[in-house]
N, C-alpha and C positions, 0 to 999 in steps of 0.2 A: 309434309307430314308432321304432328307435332310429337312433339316427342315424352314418352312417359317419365313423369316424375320417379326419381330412384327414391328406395325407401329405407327406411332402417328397418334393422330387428331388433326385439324386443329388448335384447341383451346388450343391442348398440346405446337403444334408449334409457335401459337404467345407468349405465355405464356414463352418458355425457350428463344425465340426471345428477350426478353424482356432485358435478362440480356446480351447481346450483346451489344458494343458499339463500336467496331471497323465496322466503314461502310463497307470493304470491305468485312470483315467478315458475316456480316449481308447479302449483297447483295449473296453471295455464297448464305449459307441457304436458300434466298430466292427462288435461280435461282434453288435448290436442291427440292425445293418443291414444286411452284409452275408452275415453269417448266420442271418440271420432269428429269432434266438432271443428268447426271453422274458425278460423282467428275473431271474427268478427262476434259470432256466438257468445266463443270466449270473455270477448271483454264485455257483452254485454249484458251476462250474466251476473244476478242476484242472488242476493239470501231469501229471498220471498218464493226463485224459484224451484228451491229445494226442496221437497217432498219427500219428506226422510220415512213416516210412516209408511208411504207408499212404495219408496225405494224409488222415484223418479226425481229427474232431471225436468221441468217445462223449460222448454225452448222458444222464445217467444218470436215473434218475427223473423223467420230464418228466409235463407234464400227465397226468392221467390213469394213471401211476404205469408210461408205456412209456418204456423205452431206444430212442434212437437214436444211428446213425453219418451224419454230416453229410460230406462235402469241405469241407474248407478252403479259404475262398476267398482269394487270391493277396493282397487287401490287409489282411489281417488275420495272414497268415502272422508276420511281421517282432513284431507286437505281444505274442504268445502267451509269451514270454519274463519278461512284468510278472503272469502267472497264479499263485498266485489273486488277482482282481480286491481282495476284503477290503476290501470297500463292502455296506454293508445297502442292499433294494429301497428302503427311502425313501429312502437319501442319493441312488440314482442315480436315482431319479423326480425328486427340487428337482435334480438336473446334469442333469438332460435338460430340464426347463423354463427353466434358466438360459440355456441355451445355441442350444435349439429352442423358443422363446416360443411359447406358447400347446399346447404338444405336449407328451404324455407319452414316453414311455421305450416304450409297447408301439407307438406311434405307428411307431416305425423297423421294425418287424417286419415293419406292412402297407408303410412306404416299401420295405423292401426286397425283398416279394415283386412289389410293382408295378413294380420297377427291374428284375424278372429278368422279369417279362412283356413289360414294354413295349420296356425299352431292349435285352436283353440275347437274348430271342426263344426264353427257356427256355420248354418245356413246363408246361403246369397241374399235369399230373401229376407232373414233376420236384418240381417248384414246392412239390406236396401233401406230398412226401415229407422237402423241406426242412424243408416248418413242421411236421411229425410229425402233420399228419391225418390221422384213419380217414377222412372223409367228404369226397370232392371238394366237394361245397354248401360248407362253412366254409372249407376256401381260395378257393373264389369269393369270397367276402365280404370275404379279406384283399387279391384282386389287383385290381387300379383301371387300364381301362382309359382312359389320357388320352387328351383331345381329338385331341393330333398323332398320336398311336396308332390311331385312329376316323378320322379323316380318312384318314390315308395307306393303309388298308387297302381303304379305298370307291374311292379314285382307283385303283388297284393292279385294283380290283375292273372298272372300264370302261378299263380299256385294250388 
């Protein structure tokens, strides 16, 4: 059986954010988390594919060899100025273990779609659209219902 990647929370992520000071550095983790992208995505992202009027992100080439348009999420806006990133996937796999001990770089992708379920009370299918799935099954797999998430929704449930 494989086993589910663990994830941080939002507050773990600013928290190891913190000791980050290379802005490009920073802007990856950010794009990693709050935009749910791929390390690969990440590095192979442009200043061309920013779409600031429109408030998207193009995604060019993604898995599976599909384009997508993301929203830009509000804390990542400020960072997109340090693009392109001009970091290889392995430098920013050892800066994501440096920083999120024991966690990869794709680790932020599932933290991030579990931050938009849980804390944030986006839709699965918003959620689906984020992470550029064909198949709702594989974003189930990437969004992690927490315990206070499970809890509050059964008490919500008998009242």
């Amino acid at each position: 059986m494989k086993k589910l990647p663990k994830t941080v929370s939002e507050q773990d992520f600013l928290e190891g954010l913190k000791g980050v000071r290379k802005p490009k550095v920073k802007l990856a983790f950010l794009l990693g988390f709050y935009q749910c992208m791929r390390v690969s995505e990440v590095v192979n992202l442009r200043k061309e594919d920013v779409d600031r009027d429109r408030g998207f992100l193009h995604i060019l080439n993604a898995k599976g060899g599909k384009d997508r348009d993301v929203p830009i999420m509000p804390p990542v806006l400020r960072g997109l100025k340090y693009l392109p990133i001009g970091r290889s996937v392995r430098s920013l796999e050892r800066w994501a273990n440096m920083f999120f001990p024991g966690h990869h770089f794709h680790t932020l992708r599932h933290s991030g779609a579990t931050f938009y379920l849980n804390e944030r009370k986006v839709g699965i299918r918003q959620i689906q659209q984020l992470l550029g799935h064909s198949r709702l099954d594989t974003t189930q797999i990437y969004t992690h219902i927490t315990p206070d998430t499970l809890k509050a929704s059964f008490e919500e449930a008998w009242k």
